[in-house]
C-alpha positions as CSV (number, residue, x, y, z in Angstrom):
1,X,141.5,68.1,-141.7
2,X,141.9,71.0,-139.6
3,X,139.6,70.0,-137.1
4,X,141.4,66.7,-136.2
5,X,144.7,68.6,-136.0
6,X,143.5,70.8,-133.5
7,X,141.6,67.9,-131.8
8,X,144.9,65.9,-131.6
9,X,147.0,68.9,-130.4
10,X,144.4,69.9,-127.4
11,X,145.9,66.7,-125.8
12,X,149.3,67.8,-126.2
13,X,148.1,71.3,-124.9
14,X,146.9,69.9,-121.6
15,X,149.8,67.7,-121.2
16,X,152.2,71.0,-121.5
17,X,149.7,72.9,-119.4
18,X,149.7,70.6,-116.4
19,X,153.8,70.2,-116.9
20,X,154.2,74.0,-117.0
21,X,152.0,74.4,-113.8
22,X,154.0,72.1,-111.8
23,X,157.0,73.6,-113.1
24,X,155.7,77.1,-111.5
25,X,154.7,75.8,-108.4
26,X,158.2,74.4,-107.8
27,X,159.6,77.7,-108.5
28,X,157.2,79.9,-106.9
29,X,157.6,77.7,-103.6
30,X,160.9,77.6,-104.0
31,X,161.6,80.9,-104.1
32,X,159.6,81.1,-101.3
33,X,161.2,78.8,-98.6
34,X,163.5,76.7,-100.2
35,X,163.1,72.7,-100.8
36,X,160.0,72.2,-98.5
37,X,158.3,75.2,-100.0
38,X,159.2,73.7,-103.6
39,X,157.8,70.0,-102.6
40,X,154.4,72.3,-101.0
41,X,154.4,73.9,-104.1
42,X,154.6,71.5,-106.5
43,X,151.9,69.0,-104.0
44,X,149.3,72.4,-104.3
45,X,149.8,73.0,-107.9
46,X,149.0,69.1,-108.9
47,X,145.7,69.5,-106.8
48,X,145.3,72.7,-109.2
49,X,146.3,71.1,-112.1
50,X,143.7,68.5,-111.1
51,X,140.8,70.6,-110.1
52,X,140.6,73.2,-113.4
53,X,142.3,70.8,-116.0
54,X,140.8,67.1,-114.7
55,X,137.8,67.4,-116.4
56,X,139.1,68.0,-119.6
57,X,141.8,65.1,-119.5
58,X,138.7,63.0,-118.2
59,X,136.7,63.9,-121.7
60,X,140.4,63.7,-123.7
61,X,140.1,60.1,-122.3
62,X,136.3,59.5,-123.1
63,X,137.5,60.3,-126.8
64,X,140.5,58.3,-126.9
65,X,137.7,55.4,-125.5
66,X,135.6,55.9,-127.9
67,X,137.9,56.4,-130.9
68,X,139.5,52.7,-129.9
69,X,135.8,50.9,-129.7
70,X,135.4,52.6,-133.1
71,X,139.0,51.2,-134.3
72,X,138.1,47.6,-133.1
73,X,134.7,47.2,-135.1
């Protein structure tokens, strides 16, 4: 039972994490230069998002897959 929980809130955890990091690159290139820094920031913390959290919301998807083949049979 425990296992599933934590299972089910590891999605929720990436989904925060990636919010939260584009939340900090708004504010860190905001505070930097202003509305063009915040749009830079935000555009270079997606790709970061993408690069060190995108593999783990591409196996979070293979679950999900495979959970909804098992579902169907």
């Amino acid at each position: 039972m425990l296992s599933k929980i934590v299972v089910n809130m590891y999605s929720v955890l990436l989904e925060i994490g990636l919010w939260l990091i584009l939340i900090a690159g708004a504010i860190g290139g905001w505070q930097a230069s202003g509305l063009i820094g915040a749009i830079g920031g935000i555009v270079g913390a997606a790709i970061f998002g993408a690069v060190f959290l995108g593999a783990f919301l591409v196996l979070d998807d293979i679950r999900n897959r495979v959970k909804a083949i098992e579902n169907k049979k």
